[in-house]
N, C-alpha and C positions, 0 to 999 in steps of 0.2 A: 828086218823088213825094210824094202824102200819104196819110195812112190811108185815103181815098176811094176808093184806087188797089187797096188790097188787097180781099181777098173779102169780102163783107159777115160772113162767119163765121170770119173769121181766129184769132179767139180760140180757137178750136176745131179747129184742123186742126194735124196735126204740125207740126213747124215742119223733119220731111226733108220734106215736101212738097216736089215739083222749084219750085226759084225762091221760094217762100216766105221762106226764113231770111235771102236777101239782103236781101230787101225790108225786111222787119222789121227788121232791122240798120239798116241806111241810113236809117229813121224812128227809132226809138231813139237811136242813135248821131249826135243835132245836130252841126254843124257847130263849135259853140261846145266840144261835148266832143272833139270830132277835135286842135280848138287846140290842148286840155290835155292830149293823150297821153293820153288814157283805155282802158282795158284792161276791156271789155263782156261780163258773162260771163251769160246768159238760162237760166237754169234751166231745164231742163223734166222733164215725170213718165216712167211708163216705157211710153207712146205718143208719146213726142215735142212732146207740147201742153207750149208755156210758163206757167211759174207767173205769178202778175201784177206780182211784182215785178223788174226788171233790177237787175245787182248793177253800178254803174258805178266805178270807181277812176281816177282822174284823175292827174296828173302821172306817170306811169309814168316811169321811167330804161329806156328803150328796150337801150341797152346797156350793162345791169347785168351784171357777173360773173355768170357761170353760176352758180354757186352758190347767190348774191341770185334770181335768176332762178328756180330751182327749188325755193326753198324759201320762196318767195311763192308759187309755182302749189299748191306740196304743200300749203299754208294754204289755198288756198281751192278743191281739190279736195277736203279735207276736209268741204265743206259736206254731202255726203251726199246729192246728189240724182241719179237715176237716169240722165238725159241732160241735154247742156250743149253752147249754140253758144259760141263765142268768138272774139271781136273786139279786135284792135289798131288804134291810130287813131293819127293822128299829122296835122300841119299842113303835112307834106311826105313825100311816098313816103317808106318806109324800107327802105336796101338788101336785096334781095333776101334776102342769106345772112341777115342779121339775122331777117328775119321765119321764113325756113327754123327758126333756132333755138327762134326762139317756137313755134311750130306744133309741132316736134317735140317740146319740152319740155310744152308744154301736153297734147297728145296721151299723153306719158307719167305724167303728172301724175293728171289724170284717168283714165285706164287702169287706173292701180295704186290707184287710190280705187274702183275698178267706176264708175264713171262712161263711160258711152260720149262720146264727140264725135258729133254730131251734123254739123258743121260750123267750119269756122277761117276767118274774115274779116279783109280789112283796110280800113280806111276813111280816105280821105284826101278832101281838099277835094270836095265835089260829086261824091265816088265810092265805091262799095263796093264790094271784090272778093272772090269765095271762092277759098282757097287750097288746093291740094291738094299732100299732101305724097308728093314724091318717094320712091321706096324707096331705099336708102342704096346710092350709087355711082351711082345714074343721073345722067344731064346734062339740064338744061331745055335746052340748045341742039341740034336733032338732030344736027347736024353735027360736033359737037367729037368730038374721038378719043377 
């Protein structure tokens, strides 16, 4: 994918636009920052249009203590801006429950700042996924009891 790929007025359109935000991730978020565990947080105002700068944070400790964990996201929930996508990256998937944590931690993080989520991404080698978060007690597998 390159910028080419997106709408000639990307700059301008929400970024809940269907399919939008992944794209945008996946150019933003190089290959070179996925290596470094970077933690991709896109501001936007309160239409959902991105600011122009991404907030990028590189070496992330993927499996910090909850605590380390939420009171990194509480710091930069704090930024004050009205919607926000965010994206975890990594050089190798990262177990499933892991990203569960992030997502639902981010989601509260932001929530209790008035920040909406916009969207939860993960980005791994030549891939971006959007994450959607389970409600508490569901199973991703339909089948499990």
């Amino acid at each position: 994918m390159s910028f080419e790929d997106l709408p000639q007025n990307w700059t301008h359109l929400p970024l809940s636009t269907p399919g939008l935000a992944v794209d945008v991730v996946d150019l933003v978020l190089r290959e070179s920052m996925r290596a470094e565990d970077t933690l991709l947080l896109l501001p936007c105002d309160e239409h959902d249009i991105a600011y122009p700068s991404p907030i990028a944070i590189a070496e992330v400790e993927w499996s910090a203590p909850e605590e380390e964990r939420r009171e990194i996201l509480a710091a930069l929930a704090g930024i004050g801006v009205p919607s926000v996508a965010v994206a975890v990256s990594s050089s190798h998937r990262l177990p499933d429950e892991l990203v569960r944590r992030w997502h639902s931690d981010v989601e509260s993080a932001f929530s209790a700042a008035g920040t909406r989520l916009i969207g939860f991404f993960c980005g791994w080698p030549f891939s971006v996924e959007q994450v959607e978060l389970e409600p508490a007690g569901s199973s991703p597998d339909p089948w499990a009891a």
